[in-house]
C-alpha positions in Angstrom: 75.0 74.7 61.2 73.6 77.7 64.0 72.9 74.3 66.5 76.2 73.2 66.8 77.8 76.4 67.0 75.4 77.6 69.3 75.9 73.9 71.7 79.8 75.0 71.8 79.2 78.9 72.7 76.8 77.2 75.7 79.1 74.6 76.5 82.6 77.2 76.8 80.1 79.5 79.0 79.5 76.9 81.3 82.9 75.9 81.7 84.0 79.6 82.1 82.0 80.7 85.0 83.8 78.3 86.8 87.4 79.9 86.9 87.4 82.4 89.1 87.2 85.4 86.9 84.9 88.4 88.7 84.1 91.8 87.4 86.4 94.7 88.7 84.7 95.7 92.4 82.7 92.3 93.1 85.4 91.1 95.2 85.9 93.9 97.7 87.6 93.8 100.7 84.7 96.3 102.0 81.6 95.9 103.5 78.8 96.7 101.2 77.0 99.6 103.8 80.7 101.4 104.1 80.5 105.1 102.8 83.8 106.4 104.6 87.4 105.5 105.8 89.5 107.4 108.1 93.0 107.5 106.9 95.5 109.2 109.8 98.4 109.9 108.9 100.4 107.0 108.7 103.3 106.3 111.7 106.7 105.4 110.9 109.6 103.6 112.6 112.1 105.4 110.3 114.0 108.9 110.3 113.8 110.0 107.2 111.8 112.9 106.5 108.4 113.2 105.6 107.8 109.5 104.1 104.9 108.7 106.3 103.1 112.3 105.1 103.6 111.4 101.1 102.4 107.4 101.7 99.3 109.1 103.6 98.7 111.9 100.8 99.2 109.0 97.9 96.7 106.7 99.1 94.1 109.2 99.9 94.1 111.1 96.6 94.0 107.3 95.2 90.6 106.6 97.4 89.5 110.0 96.0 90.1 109.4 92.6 89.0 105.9 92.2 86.3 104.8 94.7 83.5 106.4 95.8 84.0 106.6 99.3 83.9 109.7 101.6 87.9 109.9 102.8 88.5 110.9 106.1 91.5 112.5 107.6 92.1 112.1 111.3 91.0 109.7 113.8 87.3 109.7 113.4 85.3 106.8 115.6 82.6 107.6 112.9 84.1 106.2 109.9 83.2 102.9 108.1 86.3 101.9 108.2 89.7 103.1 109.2 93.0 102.3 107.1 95.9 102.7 109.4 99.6 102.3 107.7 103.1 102.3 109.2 106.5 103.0 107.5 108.4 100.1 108.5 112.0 100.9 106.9 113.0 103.1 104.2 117.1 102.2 102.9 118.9 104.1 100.0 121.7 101.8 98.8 124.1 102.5 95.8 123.3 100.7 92.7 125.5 101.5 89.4 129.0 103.4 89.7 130.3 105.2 86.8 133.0 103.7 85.9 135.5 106.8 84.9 135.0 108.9 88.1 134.2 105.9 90.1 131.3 107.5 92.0 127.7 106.6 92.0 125.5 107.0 89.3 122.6 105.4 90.4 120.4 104.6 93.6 118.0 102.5 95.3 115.5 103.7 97.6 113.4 100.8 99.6 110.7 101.5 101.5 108.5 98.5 103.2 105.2 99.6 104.7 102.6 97.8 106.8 99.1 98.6 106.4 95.3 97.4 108.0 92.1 98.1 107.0 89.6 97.6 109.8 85.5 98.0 110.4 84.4 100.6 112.4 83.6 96.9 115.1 87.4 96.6 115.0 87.1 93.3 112.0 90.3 93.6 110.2 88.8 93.8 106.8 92.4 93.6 104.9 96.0 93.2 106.4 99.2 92.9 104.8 102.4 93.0 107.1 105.4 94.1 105.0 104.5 95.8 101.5 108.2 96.3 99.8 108.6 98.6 97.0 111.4 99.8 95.3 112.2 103.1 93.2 115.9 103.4 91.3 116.9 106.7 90.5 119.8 108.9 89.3 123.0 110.3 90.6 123.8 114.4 89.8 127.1 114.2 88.1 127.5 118.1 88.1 128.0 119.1 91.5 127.5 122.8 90.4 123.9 121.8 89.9 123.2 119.0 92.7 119.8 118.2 92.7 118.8 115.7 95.7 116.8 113.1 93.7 115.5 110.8 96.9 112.5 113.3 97.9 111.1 113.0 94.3 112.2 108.9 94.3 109.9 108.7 97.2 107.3 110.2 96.2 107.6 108.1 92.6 106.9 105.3 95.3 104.3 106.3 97.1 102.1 107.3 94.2 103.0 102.9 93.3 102.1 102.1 96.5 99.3 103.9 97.0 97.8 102.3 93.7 98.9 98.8 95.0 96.9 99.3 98.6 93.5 100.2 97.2 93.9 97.8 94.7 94.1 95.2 96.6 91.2 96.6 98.9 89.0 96.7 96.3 89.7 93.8 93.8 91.2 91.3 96.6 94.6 90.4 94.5 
């Protein structure tokens, strides 16, 4: 009774270690003798406010919090590696309308940011070209109390993206 239960445990094994599953961090987009990255500040094409400086801030508490890599701010010619990012657009369109006073009651903010990860020999190590994310958020009513809800929206999507980028440096999804 243990034998042929024991053949089928062997024989799913072998099949399984076949199909592409990896454990979280064996599939990194870093080399393995990389102890820092430099992330500047990231440039921007657009003219809102202060995007580029909440992206930047996102992704390097993110590399703080979940790698172990020494994060560097600045240009520094010393670093491993060097993740540079750019704020390609950043739109805020209308989204709902409330239907009695005919105004809007909800918006969307899209941002789309390209970002590159290269070796300290200038190897692009991880690229991606237009990153698109999207945060929806909601209209003051009370003009009394207007609070502008885009700063805060932003940020909402910068913490997202932030997760998304070393994600995908780390696991290569």
């Amino acid at each position: 009774m243990k034998r042929p239960f024991a053949q089928i445990l062997f024989a799913s094994s072998l099949l399984l270690s076949g199909c592409g599953y990896h454990t979280a961090g064996s599939a990194t987009h870093l080399p393995a003798g990389t102890r820092t990255i430099d992330v500047p500040i990231f440039a921007t094409r657009v003219q809102n406010f202060s995007t580029e400086v909440d992206f930047t801030k996102a992704v390097i508490r993110e590399l703080d919090t979940r790698t172990k890599y020494k994060v560097l701010t600045g240009t520094d010619a010393d670093a491993d590696a060097h993740l540079s990012g750019t704020i390609l657009t950043q739109s805020i369109a209308p989204l709902t309308y409330d239907s009695s006073s005919g105004q809007t009651a909800s918006y969307l903010v899209t941002i789309t940011a390209k970002v590159v990860l290269t070796a300290r020999d200038g190897r692009i190590l991880y690229q991606n070209d237009a990153l698109p994310f999207r945060e929806q958020y909601q209209s003051t009513q009370d003009l009394n109390g207007f609070i502008q809800e885009d700063g805060p929206a932003v940020r909402r999507l910068s913490q997202d993206f932030a997760r998304t980028i070393v994600s995908n440096m780390l696991e290569s999804f």
